[in-house]
C-alpha positions as CSV (number, residue, x, y, z in Angstrom):
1,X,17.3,-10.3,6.7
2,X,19.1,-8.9,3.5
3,X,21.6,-11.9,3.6
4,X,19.0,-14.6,3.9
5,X,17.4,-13.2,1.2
6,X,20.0,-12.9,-1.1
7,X,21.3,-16.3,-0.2
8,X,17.7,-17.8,-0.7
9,X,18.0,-15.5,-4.2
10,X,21.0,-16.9,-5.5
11,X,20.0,-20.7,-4.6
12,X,17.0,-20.3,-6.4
13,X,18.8,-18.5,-9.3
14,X,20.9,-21.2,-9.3
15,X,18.8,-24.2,-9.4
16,X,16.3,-23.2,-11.6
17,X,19.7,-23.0,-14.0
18,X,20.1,-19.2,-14.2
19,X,22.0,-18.2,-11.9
20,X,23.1,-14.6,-11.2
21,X,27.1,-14.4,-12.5
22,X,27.5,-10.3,-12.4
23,X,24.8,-7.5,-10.7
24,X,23.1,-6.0,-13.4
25,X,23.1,-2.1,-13.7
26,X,20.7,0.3,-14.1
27,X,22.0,2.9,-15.4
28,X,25.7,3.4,-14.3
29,X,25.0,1.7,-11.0
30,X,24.8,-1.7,-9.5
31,X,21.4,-2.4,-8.9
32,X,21.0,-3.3,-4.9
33,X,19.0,-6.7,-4.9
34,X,17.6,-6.4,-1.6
35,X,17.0,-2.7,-2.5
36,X,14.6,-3.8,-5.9
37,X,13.0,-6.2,-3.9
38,X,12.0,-4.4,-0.7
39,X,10.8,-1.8,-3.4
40,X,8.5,-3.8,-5.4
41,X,7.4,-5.6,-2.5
42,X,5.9,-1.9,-0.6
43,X,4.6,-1.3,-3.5
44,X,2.4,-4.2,-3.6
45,X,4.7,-7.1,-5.3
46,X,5.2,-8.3,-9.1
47,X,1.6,-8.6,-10.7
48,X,0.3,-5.2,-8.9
49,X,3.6,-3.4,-9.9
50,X,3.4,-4.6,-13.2
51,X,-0.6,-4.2,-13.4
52,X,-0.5,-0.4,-12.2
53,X,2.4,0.3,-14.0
54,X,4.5,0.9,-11.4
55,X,7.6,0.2,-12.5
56,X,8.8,4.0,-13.1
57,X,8.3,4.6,-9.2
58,X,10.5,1.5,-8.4
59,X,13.1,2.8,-10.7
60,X,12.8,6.3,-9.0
61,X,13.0,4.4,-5.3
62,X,16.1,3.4,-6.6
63,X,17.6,6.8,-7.6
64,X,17.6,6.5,-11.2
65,X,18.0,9.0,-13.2
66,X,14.7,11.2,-14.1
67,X,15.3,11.5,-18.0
68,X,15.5,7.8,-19.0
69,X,13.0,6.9,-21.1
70,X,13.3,3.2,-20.9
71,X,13.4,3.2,-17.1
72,X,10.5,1.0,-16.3
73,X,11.1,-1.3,-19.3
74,X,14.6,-2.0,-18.2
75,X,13.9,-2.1,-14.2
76,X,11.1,-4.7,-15.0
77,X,13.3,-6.8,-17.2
78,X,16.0,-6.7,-14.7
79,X,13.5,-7.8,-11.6
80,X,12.2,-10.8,-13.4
């Protein structure tokens, strides 16, 4: 399931011409696609996550660290 998806990911990347050339990192660490995904998704997907402000807790899922203080700013930016 984790390698369809990020197979499906990087097709659509691709041909909607931006595809994905390095992982971004959050933090010091690679951000795990599958990992953000399946996060935002239990959460409730994009709109609710981002209409709850929710974006903190996906950060958190993702064992960030707890003082950043631009956390949800930069794990939203790095999802879309």
């Amino acid at each position: 399931e984790e390698e369809a998806f990020l197979v499906s990911l990087y097709k659509f990347m691709k041909e909607r011409r931006t595809p994905i050339e390095r992982i971004p990192h959050l933090g010091f660490k690679q951000i795990n696609l599958w990992k953000i995904y399946k996060a935002v998704e239990k959460l409730g997907a994009y709109e609710l996550v981002t209409g709850r402000r929710l974006w903190k807790n996906v950060y958190d899922e993702l064992g960030g660290s707890p003082g950043s203080t631009s956390a949800a700013t930069c794990t939203r930016r790095h999802y879309e």
